[in-house]
C-alpha positions as YAML, in Angstrom:
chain: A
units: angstrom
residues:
- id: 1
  name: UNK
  ca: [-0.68, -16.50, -18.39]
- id: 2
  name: UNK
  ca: [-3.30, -19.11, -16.99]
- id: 3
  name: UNK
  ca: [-0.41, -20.22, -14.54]
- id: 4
  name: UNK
  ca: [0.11, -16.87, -13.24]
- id: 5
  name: UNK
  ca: [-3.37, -16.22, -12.59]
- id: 6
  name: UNK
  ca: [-3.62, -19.56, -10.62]
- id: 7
  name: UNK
  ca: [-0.59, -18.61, -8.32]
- id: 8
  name: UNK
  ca: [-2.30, -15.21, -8.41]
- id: 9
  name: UNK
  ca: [-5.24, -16.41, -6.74]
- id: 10
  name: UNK
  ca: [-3.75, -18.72, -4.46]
- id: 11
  name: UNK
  ca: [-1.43, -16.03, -3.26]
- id: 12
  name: UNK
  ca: [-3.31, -13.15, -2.77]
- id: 13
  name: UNK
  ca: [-5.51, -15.37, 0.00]
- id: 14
  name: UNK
  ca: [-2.71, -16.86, 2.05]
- id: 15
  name: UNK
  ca: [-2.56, -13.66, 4.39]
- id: 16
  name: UNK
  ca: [-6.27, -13.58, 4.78]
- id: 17
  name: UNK
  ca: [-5.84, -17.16, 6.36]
- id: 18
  name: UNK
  ca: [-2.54, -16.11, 8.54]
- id: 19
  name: UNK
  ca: [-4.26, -12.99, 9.65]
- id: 20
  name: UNK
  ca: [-8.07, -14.41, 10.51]
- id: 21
  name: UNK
  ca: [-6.40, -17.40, 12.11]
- id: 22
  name: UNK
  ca: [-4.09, -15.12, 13.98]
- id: 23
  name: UNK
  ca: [-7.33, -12.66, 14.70]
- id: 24
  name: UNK
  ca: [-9.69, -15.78, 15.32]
- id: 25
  name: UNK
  ca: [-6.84, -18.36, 16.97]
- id: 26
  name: UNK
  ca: [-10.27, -19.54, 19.46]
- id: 27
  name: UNK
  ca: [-12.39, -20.00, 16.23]
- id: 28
  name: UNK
  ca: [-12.46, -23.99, 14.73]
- id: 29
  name: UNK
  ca: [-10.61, -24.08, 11.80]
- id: 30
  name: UNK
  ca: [-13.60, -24.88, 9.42]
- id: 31
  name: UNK
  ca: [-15.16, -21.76, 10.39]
- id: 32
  name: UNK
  ca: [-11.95, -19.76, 9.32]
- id: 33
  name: UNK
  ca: [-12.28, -21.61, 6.13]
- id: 34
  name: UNK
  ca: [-15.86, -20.95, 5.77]
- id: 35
  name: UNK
  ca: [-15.09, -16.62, 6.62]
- id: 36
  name: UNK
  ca: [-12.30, -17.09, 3.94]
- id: 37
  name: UNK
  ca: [-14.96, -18.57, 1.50]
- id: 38
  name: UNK
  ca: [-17.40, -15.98, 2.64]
- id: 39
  name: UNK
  ca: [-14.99, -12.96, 1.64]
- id: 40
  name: UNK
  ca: [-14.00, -15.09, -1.91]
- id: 41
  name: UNK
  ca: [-17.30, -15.21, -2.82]
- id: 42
  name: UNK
  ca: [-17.97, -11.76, -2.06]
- id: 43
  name: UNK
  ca: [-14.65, -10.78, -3.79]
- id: 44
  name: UNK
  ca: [-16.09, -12.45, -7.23]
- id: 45
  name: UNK
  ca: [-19.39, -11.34, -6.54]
- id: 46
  name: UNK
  ca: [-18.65, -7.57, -6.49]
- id: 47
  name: UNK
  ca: [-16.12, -7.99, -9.50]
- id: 48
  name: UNK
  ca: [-18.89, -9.68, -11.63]
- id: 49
  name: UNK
  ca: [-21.34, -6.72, -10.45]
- id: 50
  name: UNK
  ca: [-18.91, -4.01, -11.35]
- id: 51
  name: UNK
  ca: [-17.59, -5.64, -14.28]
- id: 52
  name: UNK
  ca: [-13.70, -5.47, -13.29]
- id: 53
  name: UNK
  ca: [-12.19, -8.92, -14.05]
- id: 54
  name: UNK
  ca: [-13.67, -12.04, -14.34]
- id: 55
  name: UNK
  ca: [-15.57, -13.96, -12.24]
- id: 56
  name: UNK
  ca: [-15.30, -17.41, -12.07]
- id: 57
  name: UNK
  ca: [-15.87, -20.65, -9.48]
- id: 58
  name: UNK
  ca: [-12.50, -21.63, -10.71]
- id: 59
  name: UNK
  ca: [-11.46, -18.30, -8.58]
- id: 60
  name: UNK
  ca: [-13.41, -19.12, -5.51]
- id: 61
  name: UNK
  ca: [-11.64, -22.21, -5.54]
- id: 62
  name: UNK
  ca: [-8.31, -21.36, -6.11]
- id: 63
  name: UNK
  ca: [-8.83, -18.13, -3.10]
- id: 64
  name: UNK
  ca: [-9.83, -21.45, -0.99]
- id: 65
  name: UNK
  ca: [-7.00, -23.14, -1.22]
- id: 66
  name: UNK
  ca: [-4.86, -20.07, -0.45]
- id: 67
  name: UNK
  ca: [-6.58, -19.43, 2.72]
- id: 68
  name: UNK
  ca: [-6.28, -22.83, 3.83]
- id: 69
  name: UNK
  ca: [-1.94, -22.19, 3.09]
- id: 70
  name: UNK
  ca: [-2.82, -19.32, 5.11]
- id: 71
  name: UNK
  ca: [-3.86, -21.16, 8.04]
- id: 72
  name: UNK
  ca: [-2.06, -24.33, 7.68]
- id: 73
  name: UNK
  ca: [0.72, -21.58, 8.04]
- id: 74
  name: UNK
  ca: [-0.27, -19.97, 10.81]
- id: 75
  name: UNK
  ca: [-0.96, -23.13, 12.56]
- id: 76
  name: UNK
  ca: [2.23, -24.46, 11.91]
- id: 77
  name: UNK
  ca: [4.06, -21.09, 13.61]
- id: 78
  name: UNK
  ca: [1.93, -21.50, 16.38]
- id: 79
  name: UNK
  ca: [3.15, -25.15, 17.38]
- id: 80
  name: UNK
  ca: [6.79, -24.50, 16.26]
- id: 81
  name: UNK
  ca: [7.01, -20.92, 18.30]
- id: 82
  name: UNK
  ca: [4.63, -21.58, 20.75]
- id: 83
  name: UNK
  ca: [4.97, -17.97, 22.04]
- id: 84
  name: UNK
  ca: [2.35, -15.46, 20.74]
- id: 85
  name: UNK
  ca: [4.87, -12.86, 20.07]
- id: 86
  name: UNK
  ca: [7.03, -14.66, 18.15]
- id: 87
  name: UNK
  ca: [4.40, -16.01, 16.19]
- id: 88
  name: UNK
  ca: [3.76, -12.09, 15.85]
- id: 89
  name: UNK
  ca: [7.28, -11.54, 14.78]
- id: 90
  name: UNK
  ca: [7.32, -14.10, 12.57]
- id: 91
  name: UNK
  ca: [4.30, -13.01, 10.51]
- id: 92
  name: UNK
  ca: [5.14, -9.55, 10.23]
- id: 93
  name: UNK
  ca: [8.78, -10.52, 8.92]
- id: 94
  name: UNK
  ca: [6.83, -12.88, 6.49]
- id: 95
  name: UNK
  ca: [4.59, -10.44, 5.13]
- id: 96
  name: UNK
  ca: [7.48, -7.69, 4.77]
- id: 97
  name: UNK
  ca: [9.02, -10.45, 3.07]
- id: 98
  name: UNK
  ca: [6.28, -11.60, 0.28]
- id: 99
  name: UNK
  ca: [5.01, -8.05, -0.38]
- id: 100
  name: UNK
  ca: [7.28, -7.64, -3.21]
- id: 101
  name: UNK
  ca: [5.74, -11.58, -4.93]
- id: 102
  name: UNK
  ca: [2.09, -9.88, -4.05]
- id: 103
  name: UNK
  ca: [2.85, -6.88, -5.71]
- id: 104
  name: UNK
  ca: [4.40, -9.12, -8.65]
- id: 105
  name: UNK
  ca: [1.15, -10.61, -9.12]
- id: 106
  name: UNK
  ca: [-1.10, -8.08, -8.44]
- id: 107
  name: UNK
  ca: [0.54, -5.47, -10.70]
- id: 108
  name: UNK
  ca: [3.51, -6.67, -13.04]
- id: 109
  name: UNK
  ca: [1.62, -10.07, -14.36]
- id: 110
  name: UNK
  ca: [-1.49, -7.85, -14.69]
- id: 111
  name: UNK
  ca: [0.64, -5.08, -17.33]
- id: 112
  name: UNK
  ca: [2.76, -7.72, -18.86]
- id: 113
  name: UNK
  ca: [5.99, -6.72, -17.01]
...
C-alpha cells in the first residue's frame, strides 16, 4: 500500500507540470516548480483543515517530484516536436492515454480494487 500511495502522488502531479509548462512555456522553469509547490502545499493544507486524508511533507515532496516529470515532459515534447500543435497533439493523446492509470490510483487503490 505505501508503494501505491508514492506512485499515487507522483502521478497525480505530472499533468499539473505538462499543463502549467504548456500554459506558462515564457515562465523560468523554477518558477513552474515553485506554482507546482504552491498548489501541493495548498492541496495538503486544505486536506489537513478538512480532515480528508493525511497530510504529510512526505506528500509535498512526492507532488514535487511529479511536477517536475511533468515539465521535464513537456520540455522534452517541445524540443523533439518543435511545433506547438503537435506538442498540443501530443499531450492531449497522452492524457487520453493515462486517464485510465489516474483513475487507477485515484479510485481502485483507494477501495482496495
Amino acid at each position: 500500500m505505501a508503494f501505491a500511495n508514492v506512485v499515487r502522488n507522483v502521478l497525480i502531479f505530472i499533468p499539473l507540470g505538462v499543463y502549467v509548462s504548456w500554459l506558462r512555456h515564457w515562465a523560468a522553469v523554477w518558477l513552474t516548480v515553485l506554482t507546482v509547490a504552491s498548489v501541493s502545499v495548498a492541496v495538503e493544507i486544505i486536506q489537513g483543515v478538512f480532515a480528508v486524508g493525511a497530510s504529510d511533507i512526505d506528500d509535498v515532496i512526492l507532488n514535487c517530484v511529479g511536477g517536475i516529470m511533468g515539465i521535464l515532459t513537456f520540455r522534452l515534447l517541445s524540443v523533439i516536436l518543435r511545433d506547438q500543435s503537435l506538442v498540443r497533439t501530443a499531450m492531449a493523446v497522452l492524457s487520453l492515454l493515462a486517464l485510465p492509470v489516474w483513475c487507477y490510483f485515484l479510485f481502485g487503490v483507494r477501495l482496495h480494487m
